[in-house]
ZABAMAR-871327 format. One record per atom (N, C-alpha, C, O): x, y, z. Coordinates in steps of 0.1 Angstrom, whole numbers, plus 5000, padded with zeros to 4 digits. Example, Ala and Ser with C-alpha at 12.3 -4.5 7.8 and 13.67 -1.06 7.14 Angstrom:
BEGIN
513249435078/512349555078/513249675078/514249675085/512849785071/513749895071/512950005079/513450115080/
END
This chain:
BEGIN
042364755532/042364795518/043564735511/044764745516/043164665498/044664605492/044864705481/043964765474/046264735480/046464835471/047864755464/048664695470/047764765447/048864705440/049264835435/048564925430/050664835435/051564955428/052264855420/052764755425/052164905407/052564865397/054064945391/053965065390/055264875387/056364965382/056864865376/056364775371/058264915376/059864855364/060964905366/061165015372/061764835361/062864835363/063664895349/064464825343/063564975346/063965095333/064365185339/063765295339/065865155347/066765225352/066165205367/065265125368/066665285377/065665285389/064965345393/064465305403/064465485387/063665575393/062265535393/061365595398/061965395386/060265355387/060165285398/059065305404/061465155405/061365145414/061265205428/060465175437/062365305427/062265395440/060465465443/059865475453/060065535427/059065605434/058165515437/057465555447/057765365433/057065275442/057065265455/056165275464/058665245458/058765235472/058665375479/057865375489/058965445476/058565555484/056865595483/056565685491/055765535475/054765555476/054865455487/055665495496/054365315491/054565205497/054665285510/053765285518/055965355511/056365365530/055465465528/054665455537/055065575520/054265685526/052765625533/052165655542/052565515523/051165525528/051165435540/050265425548/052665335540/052565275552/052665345565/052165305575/053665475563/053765555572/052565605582/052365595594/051565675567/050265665572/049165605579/048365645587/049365475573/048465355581/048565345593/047565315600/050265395601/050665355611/050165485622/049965485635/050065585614/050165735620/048365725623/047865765633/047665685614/046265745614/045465605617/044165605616/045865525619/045165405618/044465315607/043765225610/044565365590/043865335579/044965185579/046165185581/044165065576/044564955572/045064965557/044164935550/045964975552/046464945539/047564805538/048664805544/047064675528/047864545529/048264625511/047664655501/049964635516/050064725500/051664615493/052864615497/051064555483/051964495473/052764565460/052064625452/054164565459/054864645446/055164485438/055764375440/054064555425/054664455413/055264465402/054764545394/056264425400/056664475384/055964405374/055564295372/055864525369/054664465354/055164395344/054664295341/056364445339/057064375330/057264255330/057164195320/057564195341/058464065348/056963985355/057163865359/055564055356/054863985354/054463955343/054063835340/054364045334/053464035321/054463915308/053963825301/055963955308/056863865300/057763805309/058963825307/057363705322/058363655328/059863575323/060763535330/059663565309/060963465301/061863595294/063063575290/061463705292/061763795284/061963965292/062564055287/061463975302/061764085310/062864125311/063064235306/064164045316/065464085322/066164095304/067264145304/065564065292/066064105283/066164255275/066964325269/064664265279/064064395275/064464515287/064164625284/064964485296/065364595311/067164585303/067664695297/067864475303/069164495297/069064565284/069864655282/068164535273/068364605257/068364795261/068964885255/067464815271/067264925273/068165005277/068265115273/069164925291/070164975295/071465035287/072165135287/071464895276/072564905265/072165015257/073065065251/070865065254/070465175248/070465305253/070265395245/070665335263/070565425269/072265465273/072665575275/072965355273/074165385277/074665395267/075765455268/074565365254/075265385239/074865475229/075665525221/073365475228/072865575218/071565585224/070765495226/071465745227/069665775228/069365845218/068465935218/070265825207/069165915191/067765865193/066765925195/067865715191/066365625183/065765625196/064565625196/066365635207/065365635219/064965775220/063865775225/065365895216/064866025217/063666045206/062666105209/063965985196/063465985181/061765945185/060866025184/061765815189/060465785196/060065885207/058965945205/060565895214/059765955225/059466125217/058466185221/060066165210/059166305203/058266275194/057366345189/058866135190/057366145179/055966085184/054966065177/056166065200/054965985205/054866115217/054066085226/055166195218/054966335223/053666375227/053266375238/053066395217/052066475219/050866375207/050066425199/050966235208/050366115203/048866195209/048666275218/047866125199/046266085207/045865995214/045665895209/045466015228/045565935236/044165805229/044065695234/043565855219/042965715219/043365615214/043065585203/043965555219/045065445214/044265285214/043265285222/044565175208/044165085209/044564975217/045664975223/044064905218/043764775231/044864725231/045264775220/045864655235/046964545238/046164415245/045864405257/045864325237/045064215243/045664105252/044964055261/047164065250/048164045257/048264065271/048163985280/048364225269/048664335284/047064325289/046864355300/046164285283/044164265292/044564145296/044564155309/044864025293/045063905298/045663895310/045063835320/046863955310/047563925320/047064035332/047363995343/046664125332/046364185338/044464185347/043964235357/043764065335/042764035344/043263905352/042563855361/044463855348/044663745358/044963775372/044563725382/046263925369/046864015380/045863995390/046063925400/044664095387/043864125391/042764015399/042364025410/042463925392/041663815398/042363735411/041863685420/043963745407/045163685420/045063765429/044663725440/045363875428/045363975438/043964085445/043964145456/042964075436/041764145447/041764275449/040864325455/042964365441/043164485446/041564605449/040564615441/041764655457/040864755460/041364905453/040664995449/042764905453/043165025444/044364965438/045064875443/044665045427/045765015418/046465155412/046065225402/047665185419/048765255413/049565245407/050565195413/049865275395/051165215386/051665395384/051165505381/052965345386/054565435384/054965425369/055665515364/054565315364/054765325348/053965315338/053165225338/054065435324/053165415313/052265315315/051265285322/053265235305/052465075299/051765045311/050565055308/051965025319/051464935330/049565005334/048564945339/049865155330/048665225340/047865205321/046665175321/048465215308/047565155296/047165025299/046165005294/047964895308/047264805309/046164755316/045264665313/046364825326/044964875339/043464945328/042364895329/043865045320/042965105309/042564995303/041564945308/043064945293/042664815288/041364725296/040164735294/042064655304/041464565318/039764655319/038664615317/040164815325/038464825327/037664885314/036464915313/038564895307/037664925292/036964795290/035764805291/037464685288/036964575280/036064475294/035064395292/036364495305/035764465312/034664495324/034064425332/034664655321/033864695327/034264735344/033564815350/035164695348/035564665362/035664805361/035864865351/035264895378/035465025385/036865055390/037265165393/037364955391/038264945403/039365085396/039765125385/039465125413/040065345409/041865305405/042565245413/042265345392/043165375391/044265505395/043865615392/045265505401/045965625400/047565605395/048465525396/047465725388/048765715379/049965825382/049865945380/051065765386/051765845388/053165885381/054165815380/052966015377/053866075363/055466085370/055866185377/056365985368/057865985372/058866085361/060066105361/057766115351/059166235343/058366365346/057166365348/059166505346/058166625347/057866665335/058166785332/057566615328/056666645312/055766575310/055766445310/054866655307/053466585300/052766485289/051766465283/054266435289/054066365276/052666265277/052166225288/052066235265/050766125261/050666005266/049665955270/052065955267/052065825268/051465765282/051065655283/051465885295/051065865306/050065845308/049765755316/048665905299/047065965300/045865835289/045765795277/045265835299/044165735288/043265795298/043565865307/042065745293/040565805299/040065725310/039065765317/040665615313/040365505325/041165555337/040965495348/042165645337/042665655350/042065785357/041865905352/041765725369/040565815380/041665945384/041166065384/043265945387/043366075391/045065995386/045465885384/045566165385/047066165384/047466195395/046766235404/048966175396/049866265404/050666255398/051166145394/051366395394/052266445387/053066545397/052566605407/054566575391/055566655396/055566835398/056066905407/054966865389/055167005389/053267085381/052267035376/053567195384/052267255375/053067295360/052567395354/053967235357/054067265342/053167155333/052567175323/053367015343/052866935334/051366895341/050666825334/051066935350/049666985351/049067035343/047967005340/049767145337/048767225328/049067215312/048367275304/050467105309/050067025298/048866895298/048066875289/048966845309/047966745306/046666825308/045766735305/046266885310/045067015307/044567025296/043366995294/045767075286/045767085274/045666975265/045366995253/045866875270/045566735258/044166685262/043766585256/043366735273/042466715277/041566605292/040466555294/042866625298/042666605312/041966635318/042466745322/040866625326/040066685333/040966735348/041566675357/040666835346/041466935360/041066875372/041566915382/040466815372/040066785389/040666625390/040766575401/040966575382/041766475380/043266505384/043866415389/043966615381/045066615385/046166645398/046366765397/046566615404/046966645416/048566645418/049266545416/049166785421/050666795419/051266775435/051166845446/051766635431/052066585446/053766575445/054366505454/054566655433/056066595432/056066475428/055066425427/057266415425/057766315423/058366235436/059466255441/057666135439/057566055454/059266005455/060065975447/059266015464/060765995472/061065945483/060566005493/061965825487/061965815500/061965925518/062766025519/061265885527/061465945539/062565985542/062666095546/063665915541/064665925546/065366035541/065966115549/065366075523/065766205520/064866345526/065266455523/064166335531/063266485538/063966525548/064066455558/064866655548/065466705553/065266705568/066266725576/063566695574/062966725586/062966595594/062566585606/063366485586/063666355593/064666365598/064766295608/065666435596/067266425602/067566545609/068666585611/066366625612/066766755628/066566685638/065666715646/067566575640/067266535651/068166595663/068866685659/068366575677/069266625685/070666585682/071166475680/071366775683/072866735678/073566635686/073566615698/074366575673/074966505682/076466535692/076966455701/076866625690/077566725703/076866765713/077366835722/075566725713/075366725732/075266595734/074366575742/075766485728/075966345734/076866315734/077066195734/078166405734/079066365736/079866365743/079666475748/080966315750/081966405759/082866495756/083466485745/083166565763/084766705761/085566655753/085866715743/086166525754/087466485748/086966455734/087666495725/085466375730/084966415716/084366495708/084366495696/083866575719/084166715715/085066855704/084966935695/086166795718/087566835707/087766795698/087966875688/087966615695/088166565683/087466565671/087866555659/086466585675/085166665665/085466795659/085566825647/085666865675/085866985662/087467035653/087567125645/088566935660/089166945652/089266845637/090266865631/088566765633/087666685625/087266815613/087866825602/086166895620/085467005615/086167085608/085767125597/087267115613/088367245612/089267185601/089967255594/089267045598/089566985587/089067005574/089467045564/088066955579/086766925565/085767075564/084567075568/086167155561/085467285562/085267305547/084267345542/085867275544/085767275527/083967215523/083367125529/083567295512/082467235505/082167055498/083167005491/081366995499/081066895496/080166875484/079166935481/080866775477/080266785461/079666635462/080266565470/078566565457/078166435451/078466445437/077966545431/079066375432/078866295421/078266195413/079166135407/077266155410/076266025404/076066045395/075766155389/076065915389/075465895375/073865795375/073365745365/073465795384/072365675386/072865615390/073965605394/071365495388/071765315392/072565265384/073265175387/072765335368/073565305355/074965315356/075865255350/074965415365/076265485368/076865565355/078065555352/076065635348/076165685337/076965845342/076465935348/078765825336/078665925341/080565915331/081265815328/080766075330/081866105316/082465995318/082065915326/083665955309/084365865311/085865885309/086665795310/086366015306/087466075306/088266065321/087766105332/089366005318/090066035331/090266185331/089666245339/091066225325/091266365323/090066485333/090366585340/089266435330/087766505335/087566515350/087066615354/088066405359/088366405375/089366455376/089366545384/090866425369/091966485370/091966565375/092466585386/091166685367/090766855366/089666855375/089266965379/089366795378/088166835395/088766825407/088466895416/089866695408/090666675417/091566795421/091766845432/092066825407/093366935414/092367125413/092567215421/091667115405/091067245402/089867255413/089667365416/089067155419/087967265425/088267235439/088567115443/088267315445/087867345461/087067245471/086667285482/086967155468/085967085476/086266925477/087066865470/085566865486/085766695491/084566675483/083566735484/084866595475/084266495463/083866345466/084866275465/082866285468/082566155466/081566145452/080566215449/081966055446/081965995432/081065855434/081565755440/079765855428/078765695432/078865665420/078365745412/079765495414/079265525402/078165375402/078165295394/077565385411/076265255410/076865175405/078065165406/076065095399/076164945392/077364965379/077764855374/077865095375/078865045364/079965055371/080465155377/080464885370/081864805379/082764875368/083864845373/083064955357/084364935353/084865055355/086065075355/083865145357/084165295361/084665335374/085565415377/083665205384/084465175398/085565145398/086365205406/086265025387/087765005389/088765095381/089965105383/088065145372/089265265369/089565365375/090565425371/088765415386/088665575392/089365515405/090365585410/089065405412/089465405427/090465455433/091465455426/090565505442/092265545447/092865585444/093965585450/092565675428/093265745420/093465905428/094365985427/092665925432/092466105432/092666135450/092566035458/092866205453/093866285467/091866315471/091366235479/090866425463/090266505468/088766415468/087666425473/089266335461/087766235452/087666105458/088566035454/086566035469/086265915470/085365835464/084165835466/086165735456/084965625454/084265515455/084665415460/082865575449/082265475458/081865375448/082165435437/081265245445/080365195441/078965205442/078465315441/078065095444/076465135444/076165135458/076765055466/075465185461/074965225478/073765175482/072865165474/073665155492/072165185500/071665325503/070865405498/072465345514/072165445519/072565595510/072965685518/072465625498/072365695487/071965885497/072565985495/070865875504/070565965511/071666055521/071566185523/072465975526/073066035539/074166125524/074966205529/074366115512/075566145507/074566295502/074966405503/073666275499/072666365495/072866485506/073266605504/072466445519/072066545528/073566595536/073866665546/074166535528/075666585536/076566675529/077566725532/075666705513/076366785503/075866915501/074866945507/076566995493/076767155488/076067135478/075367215473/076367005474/075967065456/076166885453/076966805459/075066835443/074866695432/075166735423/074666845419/076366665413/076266685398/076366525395/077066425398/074866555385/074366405380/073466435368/073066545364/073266295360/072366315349/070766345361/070666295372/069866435353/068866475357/067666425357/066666485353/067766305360/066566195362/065366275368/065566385373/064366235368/063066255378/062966285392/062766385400/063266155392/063666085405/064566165412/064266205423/065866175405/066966225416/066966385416/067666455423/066066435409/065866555404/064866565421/065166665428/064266515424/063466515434/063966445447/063366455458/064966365445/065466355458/066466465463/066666455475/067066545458/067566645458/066766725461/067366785470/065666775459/064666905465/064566905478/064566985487/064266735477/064066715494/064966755507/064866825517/066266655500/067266685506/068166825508/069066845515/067366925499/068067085500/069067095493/069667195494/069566985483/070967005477/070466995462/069766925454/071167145460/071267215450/071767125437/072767065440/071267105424/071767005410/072767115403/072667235403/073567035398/074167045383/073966965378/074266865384/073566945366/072366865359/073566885342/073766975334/074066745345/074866715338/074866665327/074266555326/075366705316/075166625302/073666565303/073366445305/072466685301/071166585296/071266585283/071366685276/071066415278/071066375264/069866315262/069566315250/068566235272/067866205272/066466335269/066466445275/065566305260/064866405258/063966455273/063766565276/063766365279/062966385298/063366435300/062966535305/065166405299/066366495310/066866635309/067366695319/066766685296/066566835287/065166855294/065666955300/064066855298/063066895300/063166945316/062867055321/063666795323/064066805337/065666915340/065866985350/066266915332/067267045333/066967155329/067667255330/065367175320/065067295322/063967385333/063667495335/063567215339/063067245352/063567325360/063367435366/064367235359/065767265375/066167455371/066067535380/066567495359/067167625357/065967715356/066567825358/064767735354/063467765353/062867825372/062567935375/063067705379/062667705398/063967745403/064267745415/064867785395/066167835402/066767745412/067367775422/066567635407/067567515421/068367435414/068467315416/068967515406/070367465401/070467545387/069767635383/071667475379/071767495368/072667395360/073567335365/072167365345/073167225337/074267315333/074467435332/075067175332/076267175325/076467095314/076366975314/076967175302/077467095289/078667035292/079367135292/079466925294/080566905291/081266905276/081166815268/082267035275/083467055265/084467035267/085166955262/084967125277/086367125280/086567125293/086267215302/087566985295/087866935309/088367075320/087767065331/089067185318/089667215322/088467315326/088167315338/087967385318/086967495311/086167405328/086467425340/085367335322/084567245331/084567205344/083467165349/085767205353/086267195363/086567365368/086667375381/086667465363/086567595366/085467625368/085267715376/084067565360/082967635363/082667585375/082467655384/082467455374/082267405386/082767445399/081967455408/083967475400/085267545411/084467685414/084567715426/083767765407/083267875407/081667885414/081367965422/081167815411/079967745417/080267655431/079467665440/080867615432/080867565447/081267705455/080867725466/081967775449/082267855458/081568015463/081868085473/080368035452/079368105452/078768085462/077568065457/078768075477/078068045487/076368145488/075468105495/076368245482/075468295481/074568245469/073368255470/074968185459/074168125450/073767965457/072767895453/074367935463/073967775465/072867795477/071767725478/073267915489/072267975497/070967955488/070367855490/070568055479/069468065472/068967965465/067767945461/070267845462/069267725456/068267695468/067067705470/069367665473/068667585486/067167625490/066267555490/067167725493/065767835501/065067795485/064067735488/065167805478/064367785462/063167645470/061967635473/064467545471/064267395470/063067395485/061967345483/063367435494/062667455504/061167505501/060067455504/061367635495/059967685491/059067565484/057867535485/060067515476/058967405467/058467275473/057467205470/059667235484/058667105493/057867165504/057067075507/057767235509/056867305517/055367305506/054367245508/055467365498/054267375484/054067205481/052967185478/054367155481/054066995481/053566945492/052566885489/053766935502/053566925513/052066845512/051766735514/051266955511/049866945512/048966785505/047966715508/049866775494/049166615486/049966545487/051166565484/049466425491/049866325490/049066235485/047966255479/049766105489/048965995482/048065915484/047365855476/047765925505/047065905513/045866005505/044965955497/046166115507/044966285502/044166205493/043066175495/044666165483/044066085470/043166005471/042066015467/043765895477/043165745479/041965795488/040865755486/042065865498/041065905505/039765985499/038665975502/040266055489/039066165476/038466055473/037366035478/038965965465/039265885457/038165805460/037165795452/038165725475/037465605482/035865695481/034765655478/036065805484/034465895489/033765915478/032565965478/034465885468/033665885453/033765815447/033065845437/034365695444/033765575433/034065475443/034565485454/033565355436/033065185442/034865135440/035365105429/035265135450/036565025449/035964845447/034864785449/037464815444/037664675439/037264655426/036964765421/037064565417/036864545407/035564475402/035464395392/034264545412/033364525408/033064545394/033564655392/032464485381/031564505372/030564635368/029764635377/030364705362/029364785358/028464715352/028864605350/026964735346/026464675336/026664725322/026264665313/027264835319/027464895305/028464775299/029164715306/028264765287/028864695279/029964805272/029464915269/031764785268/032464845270/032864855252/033264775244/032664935252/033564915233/034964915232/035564945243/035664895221/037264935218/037465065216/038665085212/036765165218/037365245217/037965345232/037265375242/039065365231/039965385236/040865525231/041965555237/
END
C-alpha cells in the first residue's frame, strides 16, 4: 500500500507529526506484517518550489515579531464556512502529485494541503481516502472540507467542535496529536542500568546521584527558539530556583551566543536531535505551548509551564493544558516575581506528582487509535487509489 503524508515546514510541529505518523505505521508494518511503501512530502515546496523557503521565512519573521495580524486572521477565519472555493493552482499540482506518485492513501498534517487533496477529488472525481490530521487542539474551519474520509484530532474538545460545524461523528477519531516513539515513556523501562554495572560504578553513580538530587527543569522555545530575551530573566532563575536547568534555544543562534556559560545552574544548549532524552529526564518543560510539544510532553510524563502564549492556538493549547490538570501558564511580568513562581512549583513535589498521573491517564486513553486503526476502517469501506467515479463533480465546495 503507498501512502503519501503530506506537511510543512511552518515551524516544526507539521514536520515531526509526519514523521511520527511514518514510524508508527512503519512500526506496524513491521509488527503485523501490513506492507506500507510510505513517502513524507512537503506541500508547499512541492506546490511553489521557487517560492517556498520565502513564504516558510516571511512566517518565521512573523511569528517572531508580531502575531497581531497573524492572530487577526486566524479569528476571523475561526469559525469560516467550510464551503469554500476551488484553488485551481493547488488541483494542478496536486493531480500531477498524484499521477507521480499512485498513492493508495493520502494523509496530510496541514490545512492547505488536505483543501488541496479536496479540490483534486471534487473536480475529479477520484475516491482515493483522505485522512486529516488536526496538529492544533482547536477546531478551527480551516482543517474540515467535505472530501476528507476521516479526522484525527487531539482531544474530545475539538471533536465535539468539529461536531458542531458539522462533521459527521463517525468521521472523527481522537488519536492525540502524533509524536515520536522515542518520547513514550514505556520505550525507556528498559533494564536498570545499575545492574550492569560494577561496585566501583556503582559508587560513582551513586555519589553522581547524591549530587544532582535536585529537580530538573527544560527550557524551549521550539525549532524557533522563541523564547524571553531578557538577561535579567535567567539571572533570576539561575540564582532563585532550586533546580538544574538546561535551556534549548533551537535554531535561534543569537540567543545561543548570548546565554552560553553565563549561568552556574543553567546549561546551554543549541538545536538537538535527541530533544526527547531532555524531555524524559525532567520535572517540569517551560515552553511556548505548541501542539506538538504540548504532546510530546504527555508522553514523556513531564508536566508544562506553558509560557507566554501569544499565538491564538497557543492560548487555546494553555487552556488545554490548565483544564486536564497537566500543567499550568505563565504570564511573564516580573523577572523576579517570575522566577519565585517558578521556584515554588518545582518544588511542589505533590503538585508535579499529580501532573504527571494526569498525563498518564490521558495516554493510556489514547492508546486505543491510532493510525494503523484508521487506515484499516478506512481500507474495509471505500475503494483506495485514485480510481474515478462516474458522477460528474460540480464547484461546489
Amino acid at each position: 500500500m503507498k501512502i503519501l503524508i503530506l506537511t510543512g515546514r511552518f515551524g516544526m510541529g507539521h514536520l515531526k507529526a509526519a514523521e511520527a505518523i511514518k514510524e508508527e505505521l512503519t512500526f506496524c508494518h513491521r509488527k503485523d506484517g501490513q506492507k506500507f511503501d510510505i513517502e513524507i512530502i512537503d506541500w508547499l515546496e512541492y506546490l511553489m518550489p521557487h517560492h517556498a523557503k520565502y513564504i516558510y521565512n516571511g512566517y518565521s519573521s512573523l511569528i517572531r515579531r508580531n502575531t497581531v495580524f497573524y492572530n487577526l486572521h486566524y479569528k476571523s477565519s475561526e469559525n469560516r464556512p467550510i464551503t469554500q472555493k476551488p484553488n485551481l493552482m493547488g488541483y494542478v499540482r496536486m493531480n500531477q502529485l498524484i499521477y507521480e506518485k499512485q498513492p493508495d492513501f493520502i494523509i496530510s498534517v496541514l490545512a492547505s494541503a488536505s483543501k488541496a487533496v479536496a479540490y483534486y477529488k471534487a473536480l475529479s472525481g477520484s475516491s482515493i481516502p483522505l485522512i486529516t490530521c488536526v496538529t492544533d487542539i482547536t477546531g478551527h474551519s480551516e482543517w474540515i472540507n467535505k472530501y476528507t474520509d476521516a479526522y484525527a484530532v487531539g482531544s474530545e474538545e475539538v471533536r465535539r467542535s468539529f461536531i458542531q460545524k458539522g462533521v459527521p461523528e463517525t468521521q472523527i477519531y481522537i488519536t492525540g496529536i502524533p509524536v515520536r516513539r522515542r518520547f513514550h515513556t514505556e520505550n525507556h523501562q528498559e533494564t536498570p542500568v545499575s545492574e550492569k554495572m560494577t561496585a566501583s560504578e556503582k559508587m560513582t553513580a551513586s555519589k553522581k546521584t547524591a549530587e544532582s538530587s535536585r529537580p530538573k527543569i527544560l527550557l524551549m522555545g521550539g525549532g524557533l527558539g522563541l523564547l524571553p530575551k531578557r538577561l535579567d530573566f535567567y539571572q533570576k532563575l539561575n540564582n532563585l530556583v532550586p533546580a538544574e536547568m538546561t535551556l534549548i534555544t533551537g535554531k535561534n543562534e543569537k540567543m545561543f551566543q548570548k546565554l552560553y556559560g553565563r549561568f552556574e545552574n543553567i546549561e546551554v544548549l543549541g538545536y538537538v536531535q535527541d530533544i526527547e532524552k531532555y524531555f524524559l529526564r525532567s520535572d517540569l518543560v517551560i515552553t511556548k505551548p505548541g501542539g506538538i510539544t504540548t504532546f510530546e510532553a504527555i508522553y514523556a510524563e513531564t508536566p508544562i509551564l506553558a509560557l507566554n502564549p501569544t499565538m491564538r492556538q497557543e492560548k487555546y493549547n494553555a487552556e488545554f493544558i490548565e483544564i486536564h490538570e497537566i500543567g499550568r501558564k505563565l504570564i511573564l511580568k516580573n523577572d523576579q516575581a517570575d522566577a519565585k513562581h517558578i521556584a515554588c512549583l518545582i518544588q511542589n513535589r505533590a503538585r508535579i506528582t499529580h501532573y504527571k498521573q494526569q498525563m498518564r491517564r490521558m495516554r493510556h486513553g489514547l492508546a486505543s487509535c491510532t493510525f494503523t486503526t484508521i487506515i484499516n476502517e478506512l481500507t474495509a469501506s471505500l475503494p483506495l487509489g485514485g480510481a474515478l467515479r462516474n458522477e460528474i463533480f460540480s464547484f461546489n465546495f
